[in-house]
N, C-alpha and C positions, 0 to 999 in steps of 0.2 A: 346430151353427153352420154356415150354408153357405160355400161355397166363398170367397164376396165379402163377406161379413161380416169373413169371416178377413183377407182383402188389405188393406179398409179398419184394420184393428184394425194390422196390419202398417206399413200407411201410419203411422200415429195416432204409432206407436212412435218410426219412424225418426225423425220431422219433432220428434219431442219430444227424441229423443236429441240428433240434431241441434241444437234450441236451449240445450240444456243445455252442452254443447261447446263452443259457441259465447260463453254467456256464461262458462264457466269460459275458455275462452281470454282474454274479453275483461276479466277481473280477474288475470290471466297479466300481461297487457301493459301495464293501469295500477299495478300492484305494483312491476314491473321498472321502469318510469316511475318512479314514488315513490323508488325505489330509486335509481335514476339522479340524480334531481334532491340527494335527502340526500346524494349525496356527493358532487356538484359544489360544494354549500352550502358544502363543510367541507374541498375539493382545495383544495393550491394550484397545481394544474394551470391557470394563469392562458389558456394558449393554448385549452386546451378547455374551459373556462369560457366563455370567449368563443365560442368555436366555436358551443358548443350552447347559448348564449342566442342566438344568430341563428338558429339551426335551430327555437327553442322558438317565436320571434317568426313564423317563417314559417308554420309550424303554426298561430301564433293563437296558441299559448298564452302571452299579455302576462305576464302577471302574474308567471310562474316566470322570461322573460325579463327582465324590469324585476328584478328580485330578484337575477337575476346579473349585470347588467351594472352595478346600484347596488354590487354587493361587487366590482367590480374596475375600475372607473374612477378611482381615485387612482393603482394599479397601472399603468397604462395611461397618465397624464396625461404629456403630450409627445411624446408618440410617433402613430407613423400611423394605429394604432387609437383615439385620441383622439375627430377627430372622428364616426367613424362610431356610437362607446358613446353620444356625445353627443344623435346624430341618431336614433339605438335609442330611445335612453332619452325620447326628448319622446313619439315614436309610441307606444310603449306607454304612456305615461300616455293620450294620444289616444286609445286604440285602449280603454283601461278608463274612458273616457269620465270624467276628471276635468282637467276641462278649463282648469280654471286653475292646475292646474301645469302640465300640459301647456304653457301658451302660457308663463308662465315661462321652461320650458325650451325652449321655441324663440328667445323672446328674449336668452336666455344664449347659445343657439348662432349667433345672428347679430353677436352682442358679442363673442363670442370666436373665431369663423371668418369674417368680411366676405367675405370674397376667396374664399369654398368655393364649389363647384358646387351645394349645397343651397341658400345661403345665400336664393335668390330664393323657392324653395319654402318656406321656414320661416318667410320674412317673410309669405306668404300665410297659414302656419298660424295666424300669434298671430292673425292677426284674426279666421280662420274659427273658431277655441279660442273665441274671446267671445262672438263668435258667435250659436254653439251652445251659451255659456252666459248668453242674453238672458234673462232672467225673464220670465214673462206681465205685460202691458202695466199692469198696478194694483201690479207692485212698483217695486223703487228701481231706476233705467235706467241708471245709471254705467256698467257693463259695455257696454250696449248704448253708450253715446257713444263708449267705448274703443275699442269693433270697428269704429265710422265712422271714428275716425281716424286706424286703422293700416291699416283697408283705403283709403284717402284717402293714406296714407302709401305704402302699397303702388304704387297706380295712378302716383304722383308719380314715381317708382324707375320704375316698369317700366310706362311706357303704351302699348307695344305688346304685353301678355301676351297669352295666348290667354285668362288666365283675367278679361280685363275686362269681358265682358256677365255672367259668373256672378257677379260681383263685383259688380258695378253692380246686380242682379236683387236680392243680399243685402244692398245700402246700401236700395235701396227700401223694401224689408221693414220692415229696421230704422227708417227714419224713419216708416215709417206708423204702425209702435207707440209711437213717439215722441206723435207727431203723435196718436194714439188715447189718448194718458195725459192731455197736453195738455187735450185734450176733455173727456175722464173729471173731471180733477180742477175744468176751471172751471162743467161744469155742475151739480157739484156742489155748488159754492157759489147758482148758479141757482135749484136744487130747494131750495136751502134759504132761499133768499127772502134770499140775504149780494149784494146786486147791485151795493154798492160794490167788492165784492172779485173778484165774477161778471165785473163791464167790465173791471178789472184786470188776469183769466187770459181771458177772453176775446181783450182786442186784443192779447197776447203770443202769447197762440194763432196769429192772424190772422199775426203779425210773423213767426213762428219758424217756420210750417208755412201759406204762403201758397196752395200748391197744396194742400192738406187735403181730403179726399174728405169732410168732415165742416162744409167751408165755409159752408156755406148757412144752416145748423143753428148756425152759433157766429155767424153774423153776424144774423141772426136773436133770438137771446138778447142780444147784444149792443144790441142795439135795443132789446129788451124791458126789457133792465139801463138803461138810460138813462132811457128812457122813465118807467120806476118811480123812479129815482132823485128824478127828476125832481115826479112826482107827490105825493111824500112828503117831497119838500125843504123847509126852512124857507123861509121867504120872501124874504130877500132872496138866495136861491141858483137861488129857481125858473125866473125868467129865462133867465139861461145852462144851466141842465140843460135845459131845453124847446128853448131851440136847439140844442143837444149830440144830443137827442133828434132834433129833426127833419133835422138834417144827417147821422146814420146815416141814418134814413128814407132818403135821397137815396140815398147807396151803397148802399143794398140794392138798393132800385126798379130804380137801374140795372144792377144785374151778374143779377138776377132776377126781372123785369119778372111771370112767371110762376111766379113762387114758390107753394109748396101752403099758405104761409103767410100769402098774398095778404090772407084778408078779416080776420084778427087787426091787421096789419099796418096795413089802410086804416081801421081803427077808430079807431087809439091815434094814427096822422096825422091825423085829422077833429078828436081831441082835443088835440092839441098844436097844429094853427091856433086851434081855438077860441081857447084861453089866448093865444096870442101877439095876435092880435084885440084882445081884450078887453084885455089888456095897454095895446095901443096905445090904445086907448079914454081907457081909465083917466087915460094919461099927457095 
């Protein structure tokens, strides 16, 4: 073997020894961890219980924090460490991303500390907690109304924060999802040919989410819902659907003179004068 075969083979060695070391230290130091933690579980060393759930918290490590601060916060209840176990304890559920205790416990710390230095910061969390627990736009939105109206409750309290354009950035969101279920749910009745029930969530649509990036398109079915309504009404209904019909016509024309929906549009208006026409005729 030459001379550099040997060095390399030498290298090979160290750098493995090396990692070997390395991991036997590093099951050294979560052992002693493991170790540390089972017998703060079971101290009633209440100072350093506390102690080292803030140090575990700083670490990141929630979960061993929240573990000791939930075993000594009755311990602790009235006194100066109170509020801080309390303020501990919301972040780590936060921080393990279970967010609806989490905001819980911020609203227990705002009920039970008003007058704290937190207290402005915690009334931010509940709302940002809901937040980030919005469900995708096709589930149930309770939560999402929730976070409008404690961050709405928020800005009321404190409308000089710094945090009111990130605030305002995270209501917008939120009502677009809104505002996107809204849609979901009434062209869904559309696609299903239900256009009694289509104009119904349609113009609540229109009511409840006025600015709607989705506008054009719900007013649009909205016309179309009428329109058909209209078509397939018994007779002495036909009259006023046909007007009902042609006076959407109007409101769209005007806010969308150029709509992509134009020639559908100038069809079923050519067909709604007919009938009124003839209508008159008749009479």
């Amino acid at each position: 073997m030459g001379k550099q075969q040997r060095l390399y083979k030498d290298d090979y060695k160290s750098v493995h020894c090396m990692k070997k070391f390395l991991v036997f230290l590093l099951v050294v130091v979560l052992l002693a961890s493991c170790g540390e933690y089972q017998k703060l579980l079971k101290s009633e060393d209440y100072q350093l219980i506390y102690k080292k759930a803030i140090e575990y918290y700083n670490k990141g490590d929630y979960q061993r924090a929240q573990n000791l601060l939930e075993g000594i916060r009755t311990v602790f209840s009235g006194t100066s460490k109170a509020q801080n176990i309390a303020y501990y304890r919301a972040f780590c559920s936060y921080n393990l991303r279970d967010y609806e205790i989490a905001a819980s416990l911020f609203r227990q710390f705002i009920k039970t500390y008003p007058e704290s230095s937190f207290a402005e910061e915690c009334l931010f969390m509940v709302g940002f907690c809901d937040y980030k627990a919005s469900p995708k736009p096709r589930l149930d939105q309770q939560v999402t109304d929730k976070a409008l109206a404690e961050f709405q409750l928020y800005l009321n309290r404190y409308p000089n924060s710094t945090r009111k354009e990130k605030i305002n950035g995270y209501m917008d969101e939120m009502r677009d999802k809104l505002s996107y279920k809204a849609y979901l749910s009434a062209k869904n009745y559309f696609q299903r040919e239900y256009y009694k029930s289509a104009a119904i969530s349609l113009q609540n649509c229109l009511k409840d989410f006025p600015g709607s990036k989705y506008r054009e398109e719900v007013m649009y079915m909205l016309f179309v819902s009428k329109y058909e309504m209209a078509v397939n009404s018994v007779e002495e209904k036909k009259l006023e659907r046909y007007n009902n019909a042609q006076e959407e016509y109007y409101y769209f024309a005007d806010e969308y003179p150029n709509s992509k929906y134009a020639d559908d549009i100038e069809k079923k208006y050519e067909a709604i004068n007919r009938f009124l026409e003839d209508y008159k005729y008749e009479e």
